[in-house]
N, C-alpha and C positions, 0 to 999 in steps of 0.2 A: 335523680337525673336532671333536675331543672337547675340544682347547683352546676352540674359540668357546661350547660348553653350558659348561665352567668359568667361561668369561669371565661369558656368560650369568646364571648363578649368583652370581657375586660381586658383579655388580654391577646384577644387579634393578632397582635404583632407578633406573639412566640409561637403561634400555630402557624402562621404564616411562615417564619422562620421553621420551624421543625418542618413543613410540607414542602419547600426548597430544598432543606437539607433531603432529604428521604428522598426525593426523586435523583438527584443527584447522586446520592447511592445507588438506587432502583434503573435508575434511567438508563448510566453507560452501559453497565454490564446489556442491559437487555436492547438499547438501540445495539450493541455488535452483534448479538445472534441474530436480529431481524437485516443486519447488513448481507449476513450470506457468507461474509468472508475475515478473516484473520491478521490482526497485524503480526510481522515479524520483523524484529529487529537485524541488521546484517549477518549475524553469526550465525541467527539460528538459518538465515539464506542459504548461506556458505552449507549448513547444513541438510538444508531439504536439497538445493541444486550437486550436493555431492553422494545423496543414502538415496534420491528418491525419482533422480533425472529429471527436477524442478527445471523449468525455463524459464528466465526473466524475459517481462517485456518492459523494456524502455518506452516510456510517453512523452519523452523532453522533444519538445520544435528539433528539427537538424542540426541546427548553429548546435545547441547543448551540447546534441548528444556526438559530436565530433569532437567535441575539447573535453570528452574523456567520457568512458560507456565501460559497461564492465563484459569484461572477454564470453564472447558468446550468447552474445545476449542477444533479442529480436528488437528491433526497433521499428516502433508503432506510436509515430505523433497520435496525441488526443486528440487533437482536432481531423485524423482521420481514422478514427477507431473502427467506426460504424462501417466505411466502404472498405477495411481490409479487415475484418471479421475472416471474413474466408480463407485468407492467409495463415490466422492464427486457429482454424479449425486443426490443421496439422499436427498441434501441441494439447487439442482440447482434454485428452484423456490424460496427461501428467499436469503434475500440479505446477502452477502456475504465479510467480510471482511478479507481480507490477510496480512498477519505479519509476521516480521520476526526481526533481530538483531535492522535492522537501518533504515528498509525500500526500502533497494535499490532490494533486490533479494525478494520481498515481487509485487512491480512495476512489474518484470517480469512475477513472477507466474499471477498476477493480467490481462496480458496482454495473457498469454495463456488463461486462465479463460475465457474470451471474447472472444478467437476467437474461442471457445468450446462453444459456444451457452449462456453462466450465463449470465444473463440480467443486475443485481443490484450486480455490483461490485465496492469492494472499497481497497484502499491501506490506509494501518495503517504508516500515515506520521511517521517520526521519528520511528518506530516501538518496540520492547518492553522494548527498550531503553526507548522513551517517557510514553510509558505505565507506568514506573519503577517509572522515574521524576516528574510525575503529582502523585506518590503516591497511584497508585492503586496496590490490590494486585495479588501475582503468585503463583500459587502452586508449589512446589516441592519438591522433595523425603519427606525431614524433617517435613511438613508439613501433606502430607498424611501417613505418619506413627504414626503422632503425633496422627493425627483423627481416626485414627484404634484401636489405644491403649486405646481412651476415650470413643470409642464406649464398650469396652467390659469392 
């Protein structure tokens, strides 16, 4: 046993290295379960919001979410999550997907979300960035003017 603290000792720098490594394995997986909620890429979207009457919430500022949002979607800036909670209590019992530019402020909203009681929440990986990439499509302005002009 007093050969392994030698060993230990001499060579610091590969346990050190192997203890980076291993958490890094250990760590991702287990920080998402203690997150509460589920990345999904846009397909598998397309797929909870079409098998399981998913609702996306938009968290982009206004300007964003005007030069293209994806059809049907709620729209809920981050910056006022917290005072329209109530809004989104409507959708609480279907599951829930949050988006935003890239995903990263999409993560946040998605972690207040869960500590407000939504059960089935999920973070739009890459967000409508990805949405854009995989070729689905967005509404905006040009779009729903267009469809107003061909309704009459």
């Amino acid at each position: 046993m007093s050969q392994l603290g030698e060993f230990v000792v001499s060579h610091w720098d590969l346990f050190l290295a192997l203890a980076i490594i291993l958490t890094m394995l250990i760590g991702q997986p287990l920080s998402r379960r203690l997150r509460g909620f589920h990345d999904v890429d846009p397909q598998e979207a397309v797929g909870l919001m079409n098998r399981q009457d998913a609702v996306l919430v938009d968290v982009r500022e206004d300007k964003e979410y005007r030069e293209g949002h994806v059809a049907g979607s709620m729209h809920v800036p981050l910056s006022g999550l917290n005072k329209n909670l109530d809004r989104l209590q409507t959708v609480q019992d279907k599951p829930v997907i949050v988006g935003c530019r890239s995903g990263h402020r999409s993560s946040k909203a998605a972690g207040v979300l869960r500590k407000h009681g939504f059960e089935q929440v999920y973070n739009l990986k890459g967000g409508i960035l990805a949405w854009e990439n995989a070729g689905l499509p967005l509404n905006t302005e040009k779009t729903r003017k267009k469809r107003k002009a061909d309704k009459k």
